[in-house]
C-alpha positions in Angstrom: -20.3 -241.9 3.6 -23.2 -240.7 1.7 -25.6 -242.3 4.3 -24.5 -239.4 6.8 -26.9 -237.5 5.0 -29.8 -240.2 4.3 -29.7 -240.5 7.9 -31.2 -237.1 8.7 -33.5 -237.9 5.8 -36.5 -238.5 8.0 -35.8 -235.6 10.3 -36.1 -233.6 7.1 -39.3 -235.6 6.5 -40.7 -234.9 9.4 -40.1 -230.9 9.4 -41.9 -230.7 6.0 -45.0 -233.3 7.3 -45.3 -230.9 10.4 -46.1 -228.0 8.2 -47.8 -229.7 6.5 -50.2 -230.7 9.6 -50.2 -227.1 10.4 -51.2 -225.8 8.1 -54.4 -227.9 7.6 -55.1 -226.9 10.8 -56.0 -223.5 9.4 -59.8 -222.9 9.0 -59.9 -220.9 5.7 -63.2 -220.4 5.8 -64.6 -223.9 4.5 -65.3 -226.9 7.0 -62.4 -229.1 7.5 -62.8 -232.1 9.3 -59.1 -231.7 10.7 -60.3 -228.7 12.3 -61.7 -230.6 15.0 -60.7 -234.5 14.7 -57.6 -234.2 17.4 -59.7 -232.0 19.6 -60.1 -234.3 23.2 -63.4 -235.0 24.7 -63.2 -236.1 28.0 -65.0 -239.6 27.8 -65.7 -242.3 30.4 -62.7 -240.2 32.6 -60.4 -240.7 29.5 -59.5 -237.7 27.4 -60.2 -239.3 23.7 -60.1 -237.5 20.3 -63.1 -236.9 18.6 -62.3 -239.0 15.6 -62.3 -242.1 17.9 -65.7 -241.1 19.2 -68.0 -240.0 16.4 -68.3 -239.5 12.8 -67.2 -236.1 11.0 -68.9 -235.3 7.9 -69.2 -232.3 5.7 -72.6 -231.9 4.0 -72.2 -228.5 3.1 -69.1 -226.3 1.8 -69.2 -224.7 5.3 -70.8 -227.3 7.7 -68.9 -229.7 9.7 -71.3 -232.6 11.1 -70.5 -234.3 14.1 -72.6 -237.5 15.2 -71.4 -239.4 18.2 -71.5 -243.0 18.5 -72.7 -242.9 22.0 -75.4 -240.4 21.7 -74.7 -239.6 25.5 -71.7 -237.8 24.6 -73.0 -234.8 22.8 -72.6 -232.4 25.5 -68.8 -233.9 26.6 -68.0 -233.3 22.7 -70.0 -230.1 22.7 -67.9 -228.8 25.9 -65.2 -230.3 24.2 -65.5 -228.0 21.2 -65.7 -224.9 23.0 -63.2 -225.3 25.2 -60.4 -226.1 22.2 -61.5 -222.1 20.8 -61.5 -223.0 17.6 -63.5 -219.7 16.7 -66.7 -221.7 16.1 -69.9 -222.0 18.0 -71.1 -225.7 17.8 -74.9 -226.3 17.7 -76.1 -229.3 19.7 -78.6 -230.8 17.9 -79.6 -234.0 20.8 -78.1 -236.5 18.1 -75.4 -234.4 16.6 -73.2 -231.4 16.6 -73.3 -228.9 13.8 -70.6 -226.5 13.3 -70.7 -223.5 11.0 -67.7 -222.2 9.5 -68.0 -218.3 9.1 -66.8 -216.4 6.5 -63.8 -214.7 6.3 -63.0 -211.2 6.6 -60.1 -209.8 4.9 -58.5 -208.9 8.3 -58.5 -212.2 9.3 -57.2 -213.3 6.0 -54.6 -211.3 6.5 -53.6 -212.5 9.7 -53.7 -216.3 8.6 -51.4 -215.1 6.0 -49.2 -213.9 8.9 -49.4 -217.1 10.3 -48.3 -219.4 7.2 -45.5 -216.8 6.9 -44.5 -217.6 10.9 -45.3 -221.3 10.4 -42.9 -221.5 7.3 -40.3 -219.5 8.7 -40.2 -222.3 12.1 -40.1 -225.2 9.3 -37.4 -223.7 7.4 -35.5 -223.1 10.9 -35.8 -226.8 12.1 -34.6 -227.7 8.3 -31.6 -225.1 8.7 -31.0 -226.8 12.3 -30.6 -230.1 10.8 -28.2 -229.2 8.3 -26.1 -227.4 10.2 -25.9 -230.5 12.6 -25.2 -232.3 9.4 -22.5 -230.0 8.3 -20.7 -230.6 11.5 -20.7 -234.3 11.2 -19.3 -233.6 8.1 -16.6 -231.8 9.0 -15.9 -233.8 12.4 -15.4 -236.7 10.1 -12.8 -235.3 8.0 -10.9 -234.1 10.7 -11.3 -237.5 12.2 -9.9 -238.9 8.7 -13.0 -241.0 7.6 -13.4 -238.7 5.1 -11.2 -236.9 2.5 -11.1 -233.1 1.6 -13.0 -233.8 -1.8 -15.5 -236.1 -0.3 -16.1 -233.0 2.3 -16.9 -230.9 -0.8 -19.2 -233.6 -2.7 -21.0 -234.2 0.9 -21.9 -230.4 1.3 -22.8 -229.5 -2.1 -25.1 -232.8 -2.0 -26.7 -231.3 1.3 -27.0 -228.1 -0.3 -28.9 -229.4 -3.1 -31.0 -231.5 -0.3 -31.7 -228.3 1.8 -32.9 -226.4 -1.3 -35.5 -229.3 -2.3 -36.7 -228.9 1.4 -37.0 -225.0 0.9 -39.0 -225.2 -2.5 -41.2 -228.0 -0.6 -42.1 -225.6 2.1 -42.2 -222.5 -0.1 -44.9 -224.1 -2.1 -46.5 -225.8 0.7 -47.0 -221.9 1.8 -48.1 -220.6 -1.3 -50.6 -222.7 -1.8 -52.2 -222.2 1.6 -52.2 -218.4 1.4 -53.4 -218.9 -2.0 -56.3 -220.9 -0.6 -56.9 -218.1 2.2 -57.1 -215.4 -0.1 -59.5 -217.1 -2.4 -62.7 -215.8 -2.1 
């Protein structure tokens, strides 16, 4: 019975790597080639990510570097770039893109604190929602018989235990971006 549990494992998995994607997503003030790598750039009539299209580099603490393969896409990827509102201006260069990350400003710190807080708070939901879908698996099955009383008991103190490993995952995950924001 204790595979009930190690079934939701990846579902758990998958909450914490989603946060974890989000919260890279967050420009704290350095360049980031995630900051722009899923962004879609209409080429050839397809709508294609930029990371299948050009090269990303970061020569500078707060200079993203775009070069496309096919030269002739520097304005799609350009367009591209504004159009996603990523709060930067890119540069076209005729060969490549340059990007420069501004500084922050302790308002806008402040408000990407706001946002770990809300994104941590959505992870820790989803992680609540699959334990309470857990929990009544649990208890469906004892009331089914497959399961005694004690083994009801062992099963939800060993989901407990689970859930709080989850929690301290995403609580640190958090901290360390809002430490990271806050960093001057």
């Amino acid at each position: 019975m204790p595979t009930l549990i190690d079934n939701y494992k990846d579902k758990f998995d998958q909450a914490v790597h989603h946060l974890k994607d989000e919260l890279s997503l967050l420009r704290v003030g350095r360049a980031n080639p995630l900051m722009v790598e899923g962004i879609l750039v209409d080429a050839y009539g397809v709508k294609t990510p930029i990371k299948q299209l050009a090269s990303i580099a970061v020569p500078e603490a707060r200079t993203l570097l775009i070069q496309p393969w096919d030269k002739n896409l520097s304005a799609e990827v350009e367009k591209a770039i504004l159009k996603a509102n990523i709060g930067i201006n890119p540069i076209n260069e005729g060969q490549q893109i340059r990007l420069t990350v501004p500084q922050l400003t302790e308002e806008s710190r402040k408000e990407l604190t706001k946002s770990v807080a809300e994104k941590e708070e959505k992870a820790r939901v989803v992680v609540r929602q699959i334990r309470d879908k857990i929990k009544d698996e649990i208890l469906e099955s004892e009331k089914s018989g497959d399961i005694t009383e004690d083994d009801r008991y062992g099963l939800l103190k060993k989901l407990d235990d689970i859930i709080k490993d989850y929690n301290e995952q995403i609580k640190v995950m958090a901290e360390k971006k809002v430490n990271e924001i806050m960093t001057i």
